[in-house]
SEPA-295457 format. One record per residue (C-alpha): residue number from 1; residue in one letter; chain; y, x, z. Coordinates in steps of 0.001 Angstrom, whole numbers, plus 500000, padded with zeros to 6 digits. Example, Ala and Ser with C-alpha at 12.3 -4.5 7.8 and 13.67 -1.06 7.14 Angstrom:
BEGIN
<node><i>1</i><aa>A</aa><ch>A</ch><py>495500</py><px>512300</px><pz>507800</pz></node>
<node><i>2</i><aa>S</aa><ch>A</ch><py>498940</py><px>513670</px><pz>507140</pz></node>
***
This chain:
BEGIN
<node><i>1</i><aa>X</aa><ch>A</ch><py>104639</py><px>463255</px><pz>565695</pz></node>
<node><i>2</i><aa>X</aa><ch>A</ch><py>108334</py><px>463337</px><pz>563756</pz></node>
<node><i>3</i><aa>X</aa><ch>A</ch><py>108869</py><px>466823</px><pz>565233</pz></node>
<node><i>4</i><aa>X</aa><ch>A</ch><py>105580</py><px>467752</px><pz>564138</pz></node>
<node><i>5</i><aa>X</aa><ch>A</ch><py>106211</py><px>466217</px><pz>560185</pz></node>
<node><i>6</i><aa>X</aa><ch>A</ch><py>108618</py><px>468508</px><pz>559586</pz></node>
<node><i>7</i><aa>X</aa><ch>A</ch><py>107387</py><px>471791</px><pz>560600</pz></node>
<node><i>8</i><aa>X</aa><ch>A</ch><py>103341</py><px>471140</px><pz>560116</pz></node>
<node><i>9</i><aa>X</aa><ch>A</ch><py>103546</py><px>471910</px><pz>556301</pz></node>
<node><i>10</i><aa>X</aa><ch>A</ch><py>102356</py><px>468027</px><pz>555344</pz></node>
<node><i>11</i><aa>X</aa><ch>A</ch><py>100067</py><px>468002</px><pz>557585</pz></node>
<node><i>12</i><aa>X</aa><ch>A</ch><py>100820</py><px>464276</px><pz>558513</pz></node>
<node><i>13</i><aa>X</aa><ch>A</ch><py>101240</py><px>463296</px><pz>555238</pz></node>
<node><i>14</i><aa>X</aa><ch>A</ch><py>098069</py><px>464169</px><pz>554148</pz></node>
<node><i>15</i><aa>X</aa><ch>A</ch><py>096464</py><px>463122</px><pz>557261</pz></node>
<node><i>16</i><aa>X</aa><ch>A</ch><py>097900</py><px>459689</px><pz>556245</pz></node>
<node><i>17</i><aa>X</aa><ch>A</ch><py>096469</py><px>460027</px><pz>552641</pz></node>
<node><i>18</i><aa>X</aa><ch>A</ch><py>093479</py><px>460210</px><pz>553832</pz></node>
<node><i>19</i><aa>X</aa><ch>A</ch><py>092829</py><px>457498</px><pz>555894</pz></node>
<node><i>20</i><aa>X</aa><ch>A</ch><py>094228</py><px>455100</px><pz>553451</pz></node>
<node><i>21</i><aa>X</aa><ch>A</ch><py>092014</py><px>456518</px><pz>550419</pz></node>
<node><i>22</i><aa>X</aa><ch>A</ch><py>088688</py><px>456500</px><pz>553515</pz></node>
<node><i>23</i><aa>X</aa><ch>A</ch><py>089656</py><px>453368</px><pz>555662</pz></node>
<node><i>24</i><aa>X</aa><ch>A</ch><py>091885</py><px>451196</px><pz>554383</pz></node>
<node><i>25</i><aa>X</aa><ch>A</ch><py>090439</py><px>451092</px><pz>550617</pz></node>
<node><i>26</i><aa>X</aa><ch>A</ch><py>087782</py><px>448623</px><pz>550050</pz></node>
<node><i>27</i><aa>X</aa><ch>A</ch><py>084641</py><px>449637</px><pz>549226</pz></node>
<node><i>28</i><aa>X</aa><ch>A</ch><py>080771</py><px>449572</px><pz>549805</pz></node>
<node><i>29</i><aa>X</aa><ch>A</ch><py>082272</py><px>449052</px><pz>553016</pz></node>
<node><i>30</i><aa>X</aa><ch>A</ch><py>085250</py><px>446634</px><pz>553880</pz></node>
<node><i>31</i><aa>X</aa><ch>A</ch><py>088217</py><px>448008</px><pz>555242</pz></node>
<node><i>32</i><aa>X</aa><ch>A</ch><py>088185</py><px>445988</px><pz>558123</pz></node>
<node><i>33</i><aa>X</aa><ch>A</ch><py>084836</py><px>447087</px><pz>559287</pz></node>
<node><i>34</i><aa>X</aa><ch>A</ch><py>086206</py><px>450516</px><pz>558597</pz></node>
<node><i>35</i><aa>X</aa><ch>A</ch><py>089048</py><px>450014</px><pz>560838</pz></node>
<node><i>36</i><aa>X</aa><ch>A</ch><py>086600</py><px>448509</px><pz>563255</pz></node>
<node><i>37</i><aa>X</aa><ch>A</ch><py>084729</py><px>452091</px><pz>563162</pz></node>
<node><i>38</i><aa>X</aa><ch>A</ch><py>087818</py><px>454772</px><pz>563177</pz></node>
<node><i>39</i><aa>X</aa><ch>A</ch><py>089001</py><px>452063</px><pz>566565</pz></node>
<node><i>40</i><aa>X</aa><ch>A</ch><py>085656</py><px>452924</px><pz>567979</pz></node>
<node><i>41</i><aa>X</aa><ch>A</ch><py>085463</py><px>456660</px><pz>567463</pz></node>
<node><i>42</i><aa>X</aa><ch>A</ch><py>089332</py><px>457169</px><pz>569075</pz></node>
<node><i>43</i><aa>X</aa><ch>A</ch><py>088420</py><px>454831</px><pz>571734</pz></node>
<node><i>44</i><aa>X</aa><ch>A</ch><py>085306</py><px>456992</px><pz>572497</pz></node>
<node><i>45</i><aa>X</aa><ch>A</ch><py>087536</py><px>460298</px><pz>571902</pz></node>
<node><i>46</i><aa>X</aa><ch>A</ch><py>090588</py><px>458590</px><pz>574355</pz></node>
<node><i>47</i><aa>X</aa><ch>A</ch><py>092852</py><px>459080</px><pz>571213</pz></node>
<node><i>48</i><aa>X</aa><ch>A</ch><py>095669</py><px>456508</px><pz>573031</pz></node>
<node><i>49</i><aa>X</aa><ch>A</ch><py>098025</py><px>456938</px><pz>570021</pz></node>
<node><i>50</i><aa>X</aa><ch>A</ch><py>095210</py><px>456904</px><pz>567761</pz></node>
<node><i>51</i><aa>X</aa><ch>A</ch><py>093713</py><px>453660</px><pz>569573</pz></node>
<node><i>52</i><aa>X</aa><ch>A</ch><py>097007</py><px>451669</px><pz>569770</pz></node>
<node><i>53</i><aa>X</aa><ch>A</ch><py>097264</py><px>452121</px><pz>565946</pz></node>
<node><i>54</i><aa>X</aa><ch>A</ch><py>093494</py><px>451230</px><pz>564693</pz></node>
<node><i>55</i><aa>X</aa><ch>A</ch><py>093807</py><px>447966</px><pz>567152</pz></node>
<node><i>56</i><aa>X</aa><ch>A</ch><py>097033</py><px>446624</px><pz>566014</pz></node>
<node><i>57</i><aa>X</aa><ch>A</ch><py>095569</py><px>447277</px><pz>562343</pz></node>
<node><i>58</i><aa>X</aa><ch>A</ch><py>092282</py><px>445451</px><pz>563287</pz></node>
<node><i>59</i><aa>X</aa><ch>A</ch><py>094417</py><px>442443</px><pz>564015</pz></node>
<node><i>60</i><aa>X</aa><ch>A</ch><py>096683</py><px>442929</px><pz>560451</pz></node>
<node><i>61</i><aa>X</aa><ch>A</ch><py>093472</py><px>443019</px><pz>558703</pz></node>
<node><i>62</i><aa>X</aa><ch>A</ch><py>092343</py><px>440112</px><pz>560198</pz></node>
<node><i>63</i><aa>X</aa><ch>A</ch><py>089791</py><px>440810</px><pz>563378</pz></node>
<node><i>64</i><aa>X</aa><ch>A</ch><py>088881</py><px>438080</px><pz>564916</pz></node>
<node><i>65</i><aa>X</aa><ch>A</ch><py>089199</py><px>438028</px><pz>569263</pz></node>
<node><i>66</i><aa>X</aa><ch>A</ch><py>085902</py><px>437769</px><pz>569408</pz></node>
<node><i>67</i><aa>X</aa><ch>A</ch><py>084775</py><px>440719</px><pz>566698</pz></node>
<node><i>68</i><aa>X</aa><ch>A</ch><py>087022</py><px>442638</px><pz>568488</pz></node>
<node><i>69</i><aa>X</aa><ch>A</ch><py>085146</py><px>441928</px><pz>571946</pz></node>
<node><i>70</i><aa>X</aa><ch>A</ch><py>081973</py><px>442689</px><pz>570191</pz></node>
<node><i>71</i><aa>X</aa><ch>A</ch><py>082859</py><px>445917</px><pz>569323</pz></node>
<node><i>72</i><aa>X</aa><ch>A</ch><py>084555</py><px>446972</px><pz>572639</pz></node>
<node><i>73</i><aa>X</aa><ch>A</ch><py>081129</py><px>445709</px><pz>573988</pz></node>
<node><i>74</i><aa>X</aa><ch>A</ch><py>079611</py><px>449110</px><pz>571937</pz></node>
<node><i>75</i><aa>X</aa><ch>A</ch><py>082201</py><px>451512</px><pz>573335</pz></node>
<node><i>76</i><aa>X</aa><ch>A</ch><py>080834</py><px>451499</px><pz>577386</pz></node>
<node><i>77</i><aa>X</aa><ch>A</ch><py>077459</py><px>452217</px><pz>575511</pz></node>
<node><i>78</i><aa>X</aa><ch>A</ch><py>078386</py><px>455251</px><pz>574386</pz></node>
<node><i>79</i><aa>X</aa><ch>A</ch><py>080298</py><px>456641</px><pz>577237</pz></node>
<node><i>80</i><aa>X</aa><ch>A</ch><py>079719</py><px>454946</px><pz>580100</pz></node>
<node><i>81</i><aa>X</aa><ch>A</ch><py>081592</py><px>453498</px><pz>582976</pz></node>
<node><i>82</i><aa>X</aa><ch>A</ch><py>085036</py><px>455109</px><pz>582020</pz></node>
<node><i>83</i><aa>X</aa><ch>A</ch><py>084663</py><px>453118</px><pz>578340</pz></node>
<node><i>84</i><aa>X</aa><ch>A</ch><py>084113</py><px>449696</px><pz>580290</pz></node>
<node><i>85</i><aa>X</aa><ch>A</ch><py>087659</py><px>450472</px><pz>582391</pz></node>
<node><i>86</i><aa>X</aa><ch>A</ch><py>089303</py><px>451207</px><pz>578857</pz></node>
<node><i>87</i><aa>X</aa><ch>A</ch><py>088144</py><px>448465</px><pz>577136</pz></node>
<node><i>88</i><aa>X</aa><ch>A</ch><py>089057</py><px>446310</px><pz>579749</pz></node>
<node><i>89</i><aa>X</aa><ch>A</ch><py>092851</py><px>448117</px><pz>579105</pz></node>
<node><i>90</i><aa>X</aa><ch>A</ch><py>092644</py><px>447806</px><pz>575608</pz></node>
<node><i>91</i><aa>X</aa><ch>A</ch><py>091680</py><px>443765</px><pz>575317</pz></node>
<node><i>92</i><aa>X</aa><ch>A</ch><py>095481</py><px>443622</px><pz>576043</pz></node>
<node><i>93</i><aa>X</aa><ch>A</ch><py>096442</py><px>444802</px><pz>572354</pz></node>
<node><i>94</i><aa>X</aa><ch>A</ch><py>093450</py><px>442365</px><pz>570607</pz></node>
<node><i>95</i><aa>X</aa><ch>A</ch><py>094580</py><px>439345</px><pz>572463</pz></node>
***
């Protein structure tokens, strides 16, 4: 995304804004259960970038192994079979 930074007018930077004034500020919501949320709507939209980054900052903020199971339990829910392979992928990174 570097290359993109510098010619997508802020872009990035505001991107960034916003997801630490939306996520990662406490609120009637917690941040982590935030994160937990934005993890589960890339994982559902195959985001892999996007993914890597809300499940390494599920673990900084403090996500238990076995909320993070429960959660990746919702994902082949939504989308079937193909969600059950990826979370099975993505237990790697919460482990």
């Amino acid at each position: 995304m570097s290359a993109f930074s510098k010619v997508g007018l802020g872009t990035t930077q505001k991107i960034q804004q916003m997801r630490q004034e939306v996520i990662f500020t406490d609120g009637q919501l917690s941040t982590k259960f935030k994160a937990l949320a934005a993890m589960l709507c890339d994982f559902n939209s195959r985001c892999e970038p996007c993914l890597k980054f809300y499940v390494l900052k599920t673990k900084e903020l403090g996500v238990s192994e076995e909320e993070f199971g429960k959660l990746l339990a919702i994902a082949p829910s939504m989308g079937s079979c193909i969600e059950e392979i990826g979370s099975d992928n993505w237990c790697q990174y919460g482990s």
